[in-house]
RODO-2510 file (C-alpha; in nm, 4 decimals, decimal comma):
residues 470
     n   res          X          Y          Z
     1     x    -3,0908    -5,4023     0,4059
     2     x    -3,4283    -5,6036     0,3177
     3     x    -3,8193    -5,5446     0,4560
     4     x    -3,9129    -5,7683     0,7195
     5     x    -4,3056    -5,8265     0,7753
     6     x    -4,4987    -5,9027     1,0502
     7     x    -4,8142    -6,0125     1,1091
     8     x    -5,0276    -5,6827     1,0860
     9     x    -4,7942    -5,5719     0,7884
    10     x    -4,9758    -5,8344     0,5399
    11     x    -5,3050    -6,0360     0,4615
    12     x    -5,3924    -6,3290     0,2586
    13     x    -5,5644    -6,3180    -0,0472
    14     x    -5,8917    -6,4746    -0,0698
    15     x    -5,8715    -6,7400    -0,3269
    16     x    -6,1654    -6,9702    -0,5234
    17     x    -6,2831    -7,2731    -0,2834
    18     x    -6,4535    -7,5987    -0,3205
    19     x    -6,4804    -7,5711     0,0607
    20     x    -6,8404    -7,6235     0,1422
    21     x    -6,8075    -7,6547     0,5284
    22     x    -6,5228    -7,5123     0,7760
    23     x    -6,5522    -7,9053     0,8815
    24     x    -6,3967    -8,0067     0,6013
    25     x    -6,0977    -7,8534     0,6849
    26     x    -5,7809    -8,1163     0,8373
    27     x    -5,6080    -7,9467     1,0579
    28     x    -5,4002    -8,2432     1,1638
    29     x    -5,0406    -8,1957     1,1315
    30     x    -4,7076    -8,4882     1,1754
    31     x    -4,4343    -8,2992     1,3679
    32     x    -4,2618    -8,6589     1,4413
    33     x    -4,3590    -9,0217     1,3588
    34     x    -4,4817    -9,0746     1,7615
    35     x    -4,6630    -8,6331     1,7421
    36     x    -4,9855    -8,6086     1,5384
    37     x    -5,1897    -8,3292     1,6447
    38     x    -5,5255    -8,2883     1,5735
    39     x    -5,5098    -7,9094     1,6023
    40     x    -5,1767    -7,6932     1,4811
    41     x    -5,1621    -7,5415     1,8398
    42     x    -4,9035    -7,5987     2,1419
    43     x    -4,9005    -7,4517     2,5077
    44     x    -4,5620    -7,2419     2,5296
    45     x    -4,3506    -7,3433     2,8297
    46     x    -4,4235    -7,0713     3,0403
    47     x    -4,4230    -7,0722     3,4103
    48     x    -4,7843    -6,8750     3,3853
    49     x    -4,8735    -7,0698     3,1233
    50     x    -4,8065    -7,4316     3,0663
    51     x    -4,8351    -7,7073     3,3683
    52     x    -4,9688    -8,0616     3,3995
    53     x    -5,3384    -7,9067     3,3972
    54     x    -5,3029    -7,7141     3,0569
    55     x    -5,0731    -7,9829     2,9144
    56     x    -5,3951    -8,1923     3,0188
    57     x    -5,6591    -7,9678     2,8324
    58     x    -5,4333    -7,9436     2,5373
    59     x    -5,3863    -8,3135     2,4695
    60     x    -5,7649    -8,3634     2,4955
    61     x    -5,8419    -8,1148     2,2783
    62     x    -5,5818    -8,2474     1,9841
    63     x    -5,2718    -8,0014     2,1674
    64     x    -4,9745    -8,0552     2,2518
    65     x    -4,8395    -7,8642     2,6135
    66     x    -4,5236    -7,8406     2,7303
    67     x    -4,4552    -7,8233     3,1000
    68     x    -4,2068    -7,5121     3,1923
    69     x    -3,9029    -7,5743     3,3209
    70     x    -3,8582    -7,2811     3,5624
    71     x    -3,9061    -7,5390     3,8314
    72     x    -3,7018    -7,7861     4,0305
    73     x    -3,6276    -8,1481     3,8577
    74     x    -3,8794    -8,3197     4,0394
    75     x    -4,1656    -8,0694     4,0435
    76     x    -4,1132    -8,0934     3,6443
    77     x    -4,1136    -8,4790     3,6737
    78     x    -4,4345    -8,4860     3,8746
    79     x    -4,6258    -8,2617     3,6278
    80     x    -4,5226    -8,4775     3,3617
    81     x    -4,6403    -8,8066     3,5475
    82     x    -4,9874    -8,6082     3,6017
    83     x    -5,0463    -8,5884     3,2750
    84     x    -4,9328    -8,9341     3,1832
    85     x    -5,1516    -9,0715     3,4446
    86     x    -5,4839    -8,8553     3,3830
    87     x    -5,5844    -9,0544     3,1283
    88     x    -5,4811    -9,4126     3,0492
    89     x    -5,7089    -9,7386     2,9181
    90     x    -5,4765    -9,9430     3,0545
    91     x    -5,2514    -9,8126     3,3477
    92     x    -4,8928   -10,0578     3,3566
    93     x    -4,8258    -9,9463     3,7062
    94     x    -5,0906    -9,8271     3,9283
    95     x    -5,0088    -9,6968     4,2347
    96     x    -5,0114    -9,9829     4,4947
    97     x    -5,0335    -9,8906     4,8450
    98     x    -4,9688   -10,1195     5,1596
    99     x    -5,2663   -10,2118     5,3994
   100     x    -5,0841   -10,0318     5,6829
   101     x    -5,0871    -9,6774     5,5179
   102     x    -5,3373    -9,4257     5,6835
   103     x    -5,6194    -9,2751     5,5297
   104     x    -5,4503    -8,8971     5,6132
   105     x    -5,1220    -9,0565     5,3916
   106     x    -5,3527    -9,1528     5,1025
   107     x    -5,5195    -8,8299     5,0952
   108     x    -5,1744    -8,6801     5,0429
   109     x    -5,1184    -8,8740     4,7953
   110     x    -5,4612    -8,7892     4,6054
   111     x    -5,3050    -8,4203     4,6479
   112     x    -5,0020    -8,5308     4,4757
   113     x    -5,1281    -8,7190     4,1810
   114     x    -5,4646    -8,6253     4,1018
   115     x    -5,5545    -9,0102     4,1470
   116     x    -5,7928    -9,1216     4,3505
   117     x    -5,7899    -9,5064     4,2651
   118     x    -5,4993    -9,7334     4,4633
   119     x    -5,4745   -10,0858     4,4675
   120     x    -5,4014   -10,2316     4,8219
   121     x    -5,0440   -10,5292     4,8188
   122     x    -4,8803   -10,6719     5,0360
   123     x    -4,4743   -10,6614     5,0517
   124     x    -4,4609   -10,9636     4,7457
   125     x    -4,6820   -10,7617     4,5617
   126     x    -4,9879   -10,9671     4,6221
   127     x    -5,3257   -10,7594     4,5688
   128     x    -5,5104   -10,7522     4,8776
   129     x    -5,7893   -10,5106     4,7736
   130     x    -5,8787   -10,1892     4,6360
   131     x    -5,9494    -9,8430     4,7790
   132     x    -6,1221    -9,5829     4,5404
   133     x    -6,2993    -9,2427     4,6135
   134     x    -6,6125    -9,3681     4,7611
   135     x    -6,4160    -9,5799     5,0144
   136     x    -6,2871    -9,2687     5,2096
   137     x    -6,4379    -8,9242     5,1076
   138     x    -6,6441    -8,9396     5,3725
   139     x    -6,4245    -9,1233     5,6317
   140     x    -6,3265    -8,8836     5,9406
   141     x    -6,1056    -9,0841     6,0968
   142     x    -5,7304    -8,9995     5,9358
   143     x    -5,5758    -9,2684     6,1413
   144     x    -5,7904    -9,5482     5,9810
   145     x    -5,5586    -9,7544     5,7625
   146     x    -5,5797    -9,8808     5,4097
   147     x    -5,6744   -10,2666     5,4992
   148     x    -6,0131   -10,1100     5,6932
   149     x    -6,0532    -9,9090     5,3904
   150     x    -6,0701   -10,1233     5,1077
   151     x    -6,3076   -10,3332     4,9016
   152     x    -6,1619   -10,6784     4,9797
   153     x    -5,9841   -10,8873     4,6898
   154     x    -6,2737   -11,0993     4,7352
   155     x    -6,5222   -10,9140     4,6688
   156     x    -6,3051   -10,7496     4,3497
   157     x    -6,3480   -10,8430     3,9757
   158     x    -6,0261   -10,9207     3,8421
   159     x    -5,8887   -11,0183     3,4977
   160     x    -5,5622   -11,2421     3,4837
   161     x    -5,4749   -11,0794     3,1342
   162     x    -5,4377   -10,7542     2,9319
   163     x    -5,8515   -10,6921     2,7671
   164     x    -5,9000   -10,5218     2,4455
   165     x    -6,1813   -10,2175     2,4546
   166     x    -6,4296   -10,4009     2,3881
   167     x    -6,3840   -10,6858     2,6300
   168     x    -6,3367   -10,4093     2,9102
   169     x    -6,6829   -10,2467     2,7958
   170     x    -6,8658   -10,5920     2,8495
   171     x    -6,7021   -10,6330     3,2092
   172     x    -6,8192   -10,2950     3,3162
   173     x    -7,1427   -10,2910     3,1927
   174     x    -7,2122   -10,6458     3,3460
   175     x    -7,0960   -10,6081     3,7008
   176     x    -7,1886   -10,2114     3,7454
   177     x    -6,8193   -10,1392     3,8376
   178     x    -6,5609    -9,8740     3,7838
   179     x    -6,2252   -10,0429     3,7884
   180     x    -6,0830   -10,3928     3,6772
   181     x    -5,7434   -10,4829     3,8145
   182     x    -5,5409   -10,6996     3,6168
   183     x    -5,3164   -10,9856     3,7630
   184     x    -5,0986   -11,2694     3,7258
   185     x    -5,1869   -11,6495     3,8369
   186     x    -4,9723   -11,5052     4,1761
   187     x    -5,2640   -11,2428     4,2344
   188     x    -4,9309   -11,0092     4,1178
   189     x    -5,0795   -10,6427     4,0062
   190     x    -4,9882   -10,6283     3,6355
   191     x    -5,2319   -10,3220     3,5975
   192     x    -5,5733   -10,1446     3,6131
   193     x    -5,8453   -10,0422     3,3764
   194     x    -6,0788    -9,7878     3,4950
   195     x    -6,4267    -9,6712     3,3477
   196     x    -6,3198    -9,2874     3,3522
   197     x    -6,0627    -9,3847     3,1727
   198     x    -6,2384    -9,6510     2,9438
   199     x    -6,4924    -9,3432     2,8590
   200     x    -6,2010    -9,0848     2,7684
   201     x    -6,0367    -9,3180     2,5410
   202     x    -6,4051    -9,2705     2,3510
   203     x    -6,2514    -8,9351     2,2939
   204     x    -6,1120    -8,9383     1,9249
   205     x    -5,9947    -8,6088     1,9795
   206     x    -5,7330    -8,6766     2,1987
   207     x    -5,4011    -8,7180     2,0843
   208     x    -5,1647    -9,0143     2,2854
   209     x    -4,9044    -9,2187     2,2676
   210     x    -4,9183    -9,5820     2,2044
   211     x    -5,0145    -9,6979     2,5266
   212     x    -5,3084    -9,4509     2,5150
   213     x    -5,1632    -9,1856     2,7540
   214     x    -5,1688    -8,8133     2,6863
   215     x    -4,9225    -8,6471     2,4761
   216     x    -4,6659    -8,4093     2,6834
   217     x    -4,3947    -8,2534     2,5933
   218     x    -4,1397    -8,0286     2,8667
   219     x    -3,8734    -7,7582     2,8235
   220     x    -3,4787    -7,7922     2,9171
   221     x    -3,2920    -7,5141     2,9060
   222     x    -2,8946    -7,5437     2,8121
   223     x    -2,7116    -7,5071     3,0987
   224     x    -2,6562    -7,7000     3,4331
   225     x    -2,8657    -7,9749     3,4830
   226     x    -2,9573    -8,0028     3,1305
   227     x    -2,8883    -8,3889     3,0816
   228     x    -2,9399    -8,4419     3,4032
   229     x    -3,3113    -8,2883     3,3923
   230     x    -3,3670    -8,4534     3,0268
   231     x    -3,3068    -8,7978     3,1400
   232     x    -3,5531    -8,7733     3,4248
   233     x    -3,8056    -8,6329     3,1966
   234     x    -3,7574    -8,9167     2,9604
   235     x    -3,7931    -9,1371     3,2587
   236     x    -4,1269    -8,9966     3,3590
   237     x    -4,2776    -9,0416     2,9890
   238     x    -4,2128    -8,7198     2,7975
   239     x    -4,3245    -8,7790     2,4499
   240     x    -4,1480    -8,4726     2,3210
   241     x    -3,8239    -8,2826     2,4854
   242     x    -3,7874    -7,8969     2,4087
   243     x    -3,4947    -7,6526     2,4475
   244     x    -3,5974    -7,3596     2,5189
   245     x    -3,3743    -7,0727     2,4991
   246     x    -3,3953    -6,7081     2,3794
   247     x    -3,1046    -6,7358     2,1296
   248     x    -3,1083    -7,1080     1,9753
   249     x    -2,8106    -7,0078     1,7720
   250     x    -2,5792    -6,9764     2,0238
   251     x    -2,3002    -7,2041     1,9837
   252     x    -2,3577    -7,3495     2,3747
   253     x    -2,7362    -7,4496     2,2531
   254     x    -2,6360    -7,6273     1,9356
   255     x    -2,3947    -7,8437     2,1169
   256     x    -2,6623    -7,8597     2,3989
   257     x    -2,8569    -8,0312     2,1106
   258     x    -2,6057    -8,2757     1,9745
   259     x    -2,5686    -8,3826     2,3195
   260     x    -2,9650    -8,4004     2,4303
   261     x    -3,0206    -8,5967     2,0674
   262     x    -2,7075    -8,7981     2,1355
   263     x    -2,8304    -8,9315     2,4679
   264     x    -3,2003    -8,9591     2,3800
   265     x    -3,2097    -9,0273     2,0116
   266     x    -3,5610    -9,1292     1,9824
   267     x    -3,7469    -8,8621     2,1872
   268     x    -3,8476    -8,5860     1,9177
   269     x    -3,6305    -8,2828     2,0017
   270     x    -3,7313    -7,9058     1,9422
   271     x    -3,4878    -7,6525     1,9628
   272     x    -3,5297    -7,2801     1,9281
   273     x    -3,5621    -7,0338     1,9272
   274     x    -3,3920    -6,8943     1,5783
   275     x    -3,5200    -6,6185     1,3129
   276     x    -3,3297    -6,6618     0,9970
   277     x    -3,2194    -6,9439     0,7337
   278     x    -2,8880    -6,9778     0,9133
   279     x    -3,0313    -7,0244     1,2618
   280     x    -3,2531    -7,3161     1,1255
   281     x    -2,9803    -7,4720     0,8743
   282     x    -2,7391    -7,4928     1,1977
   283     x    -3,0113    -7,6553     1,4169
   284     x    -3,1417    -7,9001     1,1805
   285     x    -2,7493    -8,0054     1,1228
   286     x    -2,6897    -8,0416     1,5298
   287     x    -2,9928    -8,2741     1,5313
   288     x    -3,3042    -8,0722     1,6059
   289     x    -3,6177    -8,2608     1,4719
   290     x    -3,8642    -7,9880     1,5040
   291     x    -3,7264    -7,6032     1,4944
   292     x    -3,9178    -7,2933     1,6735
   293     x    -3,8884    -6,9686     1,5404
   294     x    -3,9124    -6,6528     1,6729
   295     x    -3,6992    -6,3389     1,8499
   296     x    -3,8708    -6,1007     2,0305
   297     x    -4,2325    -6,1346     1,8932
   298     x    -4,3698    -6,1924     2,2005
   299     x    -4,6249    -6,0340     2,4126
   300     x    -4,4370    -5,9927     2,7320
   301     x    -4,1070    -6,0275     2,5471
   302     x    -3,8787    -5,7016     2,5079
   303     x    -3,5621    -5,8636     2,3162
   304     x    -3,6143    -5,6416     2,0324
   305     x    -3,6253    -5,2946     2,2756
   306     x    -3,3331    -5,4199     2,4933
   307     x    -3,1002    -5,5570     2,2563
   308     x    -3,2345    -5,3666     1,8774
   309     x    -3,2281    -5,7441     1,7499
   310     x    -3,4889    -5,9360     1,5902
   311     x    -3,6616    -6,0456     1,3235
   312     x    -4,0586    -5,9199     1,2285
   313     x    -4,2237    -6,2933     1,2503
   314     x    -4,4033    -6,3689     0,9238
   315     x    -4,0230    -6,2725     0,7246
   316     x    -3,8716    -6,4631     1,0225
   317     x    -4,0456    -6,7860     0,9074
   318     x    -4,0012    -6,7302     0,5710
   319     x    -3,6197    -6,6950     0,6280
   320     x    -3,6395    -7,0278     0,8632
   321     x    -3,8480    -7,2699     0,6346
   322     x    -3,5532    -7,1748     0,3531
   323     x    -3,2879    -7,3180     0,6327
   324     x    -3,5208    -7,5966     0,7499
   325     x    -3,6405    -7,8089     0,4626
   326     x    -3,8346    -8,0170     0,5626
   327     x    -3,8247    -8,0428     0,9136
   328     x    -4,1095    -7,8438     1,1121
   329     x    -4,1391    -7,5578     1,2270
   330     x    -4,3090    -7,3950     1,5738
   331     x    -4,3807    -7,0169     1,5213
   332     x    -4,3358    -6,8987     1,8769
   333     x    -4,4763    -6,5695     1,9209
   334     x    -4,6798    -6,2679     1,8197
   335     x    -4,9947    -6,4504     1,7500
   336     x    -5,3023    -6,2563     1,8861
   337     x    -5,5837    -6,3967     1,7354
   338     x    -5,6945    -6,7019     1,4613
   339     x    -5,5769    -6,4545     1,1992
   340     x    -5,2455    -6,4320     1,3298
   341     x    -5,2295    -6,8526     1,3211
   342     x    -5,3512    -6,8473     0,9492
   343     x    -5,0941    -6,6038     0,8268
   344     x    -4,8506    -6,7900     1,0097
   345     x    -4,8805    -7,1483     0,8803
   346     x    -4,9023    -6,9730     0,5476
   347     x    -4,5618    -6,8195     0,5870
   348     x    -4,4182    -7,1870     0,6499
   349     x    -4,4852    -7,2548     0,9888
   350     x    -4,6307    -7,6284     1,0921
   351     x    -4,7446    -7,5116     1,3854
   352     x    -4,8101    -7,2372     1,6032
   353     x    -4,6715    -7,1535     2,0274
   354     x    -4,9270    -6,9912     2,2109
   355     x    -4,8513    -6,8276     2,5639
   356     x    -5,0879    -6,4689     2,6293
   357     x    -5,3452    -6,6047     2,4670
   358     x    -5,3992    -6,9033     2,7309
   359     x    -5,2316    -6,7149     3,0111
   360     x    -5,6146    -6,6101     3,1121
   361     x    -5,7532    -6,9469     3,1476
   362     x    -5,8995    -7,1792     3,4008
   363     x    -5,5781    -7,4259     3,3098
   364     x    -5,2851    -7,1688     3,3151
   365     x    -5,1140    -7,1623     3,6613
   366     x    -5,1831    -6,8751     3,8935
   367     x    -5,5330    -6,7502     4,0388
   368     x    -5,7657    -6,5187     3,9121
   369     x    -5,7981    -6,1796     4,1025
   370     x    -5,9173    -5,8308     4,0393
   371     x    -5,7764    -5,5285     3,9027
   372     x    -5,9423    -5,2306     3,8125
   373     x    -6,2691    -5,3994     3,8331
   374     x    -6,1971    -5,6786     3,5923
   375     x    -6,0769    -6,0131     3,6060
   376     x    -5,7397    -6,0682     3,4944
   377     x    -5,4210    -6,3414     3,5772
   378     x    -5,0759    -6,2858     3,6232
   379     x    -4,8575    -6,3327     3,3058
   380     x    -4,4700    -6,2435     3,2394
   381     x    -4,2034    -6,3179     3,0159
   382     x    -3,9507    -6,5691     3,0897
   383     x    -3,6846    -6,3521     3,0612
   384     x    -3,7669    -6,1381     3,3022
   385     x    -3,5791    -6,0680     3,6458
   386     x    -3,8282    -6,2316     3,8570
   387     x    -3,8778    -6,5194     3,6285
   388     x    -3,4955    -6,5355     3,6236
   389     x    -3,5008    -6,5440     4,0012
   390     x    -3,7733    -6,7362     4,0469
   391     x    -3,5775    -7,0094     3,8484
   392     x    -3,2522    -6,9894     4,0429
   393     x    -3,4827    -7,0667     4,3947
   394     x    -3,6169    -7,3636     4,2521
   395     x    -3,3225    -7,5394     4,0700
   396     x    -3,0660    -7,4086     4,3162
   397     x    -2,8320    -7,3305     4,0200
   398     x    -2,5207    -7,1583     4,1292
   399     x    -2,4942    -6,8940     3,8809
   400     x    -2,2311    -6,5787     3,9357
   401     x    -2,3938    -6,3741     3,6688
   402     x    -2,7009    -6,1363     3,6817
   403     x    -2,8308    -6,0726     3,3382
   404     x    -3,0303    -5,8091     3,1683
   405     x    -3,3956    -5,8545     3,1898
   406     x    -3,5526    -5,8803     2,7907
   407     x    -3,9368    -5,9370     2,9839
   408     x    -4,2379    -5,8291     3,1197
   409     x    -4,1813    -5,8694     3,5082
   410     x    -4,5526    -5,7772     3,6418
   411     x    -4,7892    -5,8553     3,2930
   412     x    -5,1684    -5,9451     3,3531
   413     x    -5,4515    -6,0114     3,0989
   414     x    -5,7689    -6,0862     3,1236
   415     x    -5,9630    -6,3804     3,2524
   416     x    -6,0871    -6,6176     2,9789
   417     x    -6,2214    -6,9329     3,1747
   418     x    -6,2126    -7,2780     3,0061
   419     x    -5,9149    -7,3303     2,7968
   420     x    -6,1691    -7,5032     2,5743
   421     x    -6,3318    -7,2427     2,4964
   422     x    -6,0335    -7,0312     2,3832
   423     x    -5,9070    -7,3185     2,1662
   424     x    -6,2862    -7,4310     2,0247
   425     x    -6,3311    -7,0278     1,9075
   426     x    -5,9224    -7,0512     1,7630
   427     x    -6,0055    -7,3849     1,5802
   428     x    -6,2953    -7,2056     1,3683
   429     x    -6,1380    -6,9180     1,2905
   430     x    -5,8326    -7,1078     1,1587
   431     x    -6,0717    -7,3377     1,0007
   432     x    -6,2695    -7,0122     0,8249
   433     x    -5,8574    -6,8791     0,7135
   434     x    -5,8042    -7,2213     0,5394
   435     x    -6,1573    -7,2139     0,3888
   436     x    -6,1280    -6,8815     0,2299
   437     x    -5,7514    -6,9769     0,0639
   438     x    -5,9219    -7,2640    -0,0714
   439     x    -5,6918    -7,5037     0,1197
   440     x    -5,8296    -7,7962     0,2990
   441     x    -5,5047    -7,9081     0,4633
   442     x    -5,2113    -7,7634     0,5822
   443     x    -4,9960    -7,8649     0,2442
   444     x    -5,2714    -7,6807     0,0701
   445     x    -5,2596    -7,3782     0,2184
   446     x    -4,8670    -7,3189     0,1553
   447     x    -4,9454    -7,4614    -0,2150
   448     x    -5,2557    -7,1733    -0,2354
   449     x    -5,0992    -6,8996     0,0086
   450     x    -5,0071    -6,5492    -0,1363
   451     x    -4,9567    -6,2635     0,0889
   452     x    -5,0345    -5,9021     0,0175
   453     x    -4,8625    -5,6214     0,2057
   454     x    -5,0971    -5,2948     0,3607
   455     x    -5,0274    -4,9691     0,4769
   456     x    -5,1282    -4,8313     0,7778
   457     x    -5,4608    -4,7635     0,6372
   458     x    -5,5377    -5,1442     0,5152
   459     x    -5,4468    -5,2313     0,8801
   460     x    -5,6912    -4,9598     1,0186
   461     x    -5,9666    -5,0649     0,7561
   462     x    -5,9258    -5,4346     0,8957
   463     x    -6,0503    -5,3516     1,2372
   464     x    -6,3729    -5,2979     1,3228
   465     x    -6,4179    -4,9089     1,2654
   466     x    -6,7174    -4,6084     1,2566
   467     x    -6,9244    -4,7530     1,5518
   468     x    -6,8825    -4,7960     1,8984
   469     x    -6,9089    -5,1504     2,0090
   470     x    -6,8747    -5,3805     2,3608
***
C-alpha cells in the first residue's frame, strides 16, 4: 500500500525568480498541432456547465469548452455551429434565405443561431439583397417577407473575391458599412465579412482554427450512438472530440477509442477519465491524443463514497504522466481555486477541467434564483440519477439497466456573474504560482516544481485564520 496526495495534502516550495512581472509569465500550452491555448483552462462537459455560450467565453478568453453531451444529436450539433458561427472574419457559408420567407420565420431563425445577418438568393443561388438587424427590429408586421425587407443588391457593396484584413478594414471604413458579401462573376454567394466580426478577429486572445472560427471541442460518451454522434460533430466543425466517461479504462471505452480515432483520425481525441500509469499507458496505445485524469475528485462527484475507488488527484497525475509520456494530460477535478491549478500542472498535468468553479456564471446553462437569501445556480454531477435520466429523454437510448448514482442530484453554488471575471482573477493567481517557482512557462514549472507534504496544521495555517473576515 503507497500514500496518495491530494491537493490540500501538499504545497510548492517557493523557489529564487528572475520573474519581474506576473506578465511575463506564458501560459500558452500545445495539446495538438490544430489546440493552442492561451490559458491552461477548459470548460468540463457538463450539462450545468458547458454549452455554446461558455464554449463562446472560453475561446475568447484563450479556453477551450466542450459542449456536454447529455443532449440529443442535433441539439449538440447546433451548439457546436453557434460557436463556430459567433465569430468568423470570413464566413464560407452564410445563411442565405429566400425573398419569400417571412419576417416571423427569420426571427426564428435569429432564435436559433444567434445570427442576425442573412443574405437574401434566389433558387440558383443568385444574391438578391441583404437583411441585417436594423432592417426588421422594429418591423411589426410578421407576415412581411424577406424581399420587402432587405437592402437591395443594388444598393449593396460587394467584393467578387476572398479580401485579406486589411483590404476589408479599408472597405468598411470607406463606405460606413457593416457587412461585405462576397460573390462570384454569377452574383453566386461565396461568403460574408462582417465588421463585428472584422473587430473580434482584433482580439489576439482568442484562440481559432484556421479559418478564424472559435475553438470547440464536445463530449461522446461510449455507447449507442457514439459514431453516429461523432461524425455529426465532426460535420458541424468540432475542433476537438472528447470521451467522456467515468471509468476510461474500461475495456468498452478503449475500443470506443480505436474506433472514434479510426474513423476520424485527424480530429484530436481526449479520452478519460483514468487515475494511474496503467489507465494512461492503455489509452495512449488505443489512440488517445490527449488523456484526462481523474476518479472521483470532483465536487458533485461521489465515486470514491459509492464505490471506495479512487485515486487522491495530485498522486493520480503523477501515476498518469509516468503512463503517458508525452502526450497531455487534462486534470479533471478537485480544483477549487488558482492554487489548486498551480499544484496541478506541477504534478504533470498540461492542463486543467474546470466544472463548479464556472457552474455560477452568467455563461453556464441554467438561471440564477434564490436560496436562502443568496444567489446561487443549479449544479450536479453527471453521474447522477437525474442527469442519467435526463440523458435517456433526450437521446432516446433504449437502455434496460438502471445504474447506481456516483453524483450530486440537487447541487447549487453561488452566483459569480461574468465568466470573465472568474477566469481574469484564475489567470493571475496561476500567473503569481508560476512566478513564485521561478518558472515562466509551463516546461519550467515541472523542471522547478518540488512539492512538500503538511499536516493538518500546515493546511489550517494556510487559510486565512485569527480574524473574522467577509
Amino acid at each position: 500500500m503507497f500514500e496518495g496526495l491530494s491537493f490540500d495534502d501538499v504545497l510548492l516550495i517557493p523557489k529564487r525568480s528572475v520573474i519581474s512581472s506576473r506578465r511575463d509569465v506564458d501560459l500558452s500550452v500545445k495539446l495538438f498541432s490544430s489546440v493552442n491555448l492561451k490559458i491552461p483552462i477548459i470548460s468540463s462537459p457538463m450539462d450545468t456547465v458547458t454549452e455554446s455560450s461558455m464554449a463562446i467565453a472560453f475561446a475568447r478568453y484563450g479556453g477551450l469548452g466542450i459542449i456536454h453531451r447529455f443532449c440529443s444529436i442535433d441539439y449538440q450539433v447546433k451548439e457546436v455551429e453557434k460557436v463556430k458561427m459567433a465569430e468568423n472574419y470570413f464566413v464560407e457559408n452564410p445563411i442565405c434565405i429566400s425573398p419569400e420567407i417571412t419576417l416571423k420565420e427569420i426571427k426564428e431563425k435569429t432564435e436559433n443561431y444567434h445570427f442576425l445577418t442573412f443574405l437574401v438568393v434566389d433558387k440558383n443561388k443568385r444574391l438578391l439583397g441583404l437583411i441585417s438587424k436594423r432592417d426588421f427590429v422594429l418591423e411589426d408586421d410578421e407576415n412581411k417577407k424577406a424581399k420587402d425587407l432587405m437592402t437591395p443588391f443594388e444598393k449593396l457593396i460587394v467584393v467578387n473575391k476572398k479580401i485579406s484584413l486589411k483590404e476589408a478594414k479599408e472597405i468598411f471604413k470607406k463606405y460606413k458599412i457593416e457587412k461585405i458579401p462576397i460573390i462570384d462573376k454569377e452574383r453566386k454567394v461565396r461568403g460574408l465579412i462582417t465588421f463585428r466580426d472584422f473587430m473580434s478577429s482584433m482580439n489576439k486572445k482568442a484562440v481559432r482554427d484556421l479559418k478564424g472560427r472559435l475553438l470547440v471541442g464536445a463530449a461522446l460518451g461510449i455507447r449507442g450512438d457514439c459514431l453516429e454522434r461523432g461524425e455529426a460533430l465532426a460535420k458541424a466543425g468540432a475542433d476537438v472530440l472528447c470521451i467522456d466517461v467515468a471509468h476510461g479504462h474500461l475495456e468498452k471505452a478503449l475500443k470506443a477509442v480505436k474506433e472514434v480515432k479510426r474513423k476520424f483520425p485527424e480530429i484530436p481525441l481526449i479520452a478519460g477519465n483514468i487515475a494511474t500509469k496503467e489507465g494512461a499507458r492503455d489509452l495512449k496505445r488505443a489512440g488517445a491524443d490527449i488523456i484526462k485524469v481523474g476518479i472521483g475528485p470532483g465536487s458533485a462527484c461521489t465515486t470514491r463514497i459509492v464505490t471506495g475507488v479512487g485515486v487522491p488527484q495530485v498522486t493520480a497525475i503523477m501515476l498518469a504522466r509516468q503512463g503517458a509520456g508525452n502526450t497531455p494530460l487534462i486534470a479533471d477535478g478537485g480544483c477549487r481555486n488558482s492554487g489548486d491549478i498551480v499544484k496541478a500542472l506541477a504534478a504533470g498535468a498540461n492542463a486543467v477541467m474546470l466544472g463548479s468553479l464556472l457552474a455560477g456564471t452568467d455563461e453556464a446553462p441554467g438561471k440564477i434564483f434564490y436560496m436562502n437569501g443568496k444567489r446561487v445556480k443549479a449544479f450536479r454531477g453527471m453521474s447522477s440519477m437525474i442527469a442519467f435520466e435526463n440523458k435517456i429523454n433526450h437521446t432516446k437510448e433504449n437502455i434496460d439497466y438502471k445504474p447506481i448514482a456516483e453524483g450530486i442530484d440537487y447541487g447549487f453554488v453561488d452566483y459569480k456573474g461574468p465568466v470573465f471575471e472568474v477566469l481574469e482573477s484564475l489567470e493571475k493567481g496561476i500567473r503569481s504560482g508560476f512566478s513564485y517557482c521561478g518558472a515562466r512557462n509551463l516546461k519550467e514549472l515541472w523542471r522547478n516544481a518540488e512539492f512538500i507534504k503538511i499536516t493538518s496544521g500546515g493546511l489550517k495555517e494556510s487559510y486565512p485564520h485569527d480574524i473574522d473576515y467577509l
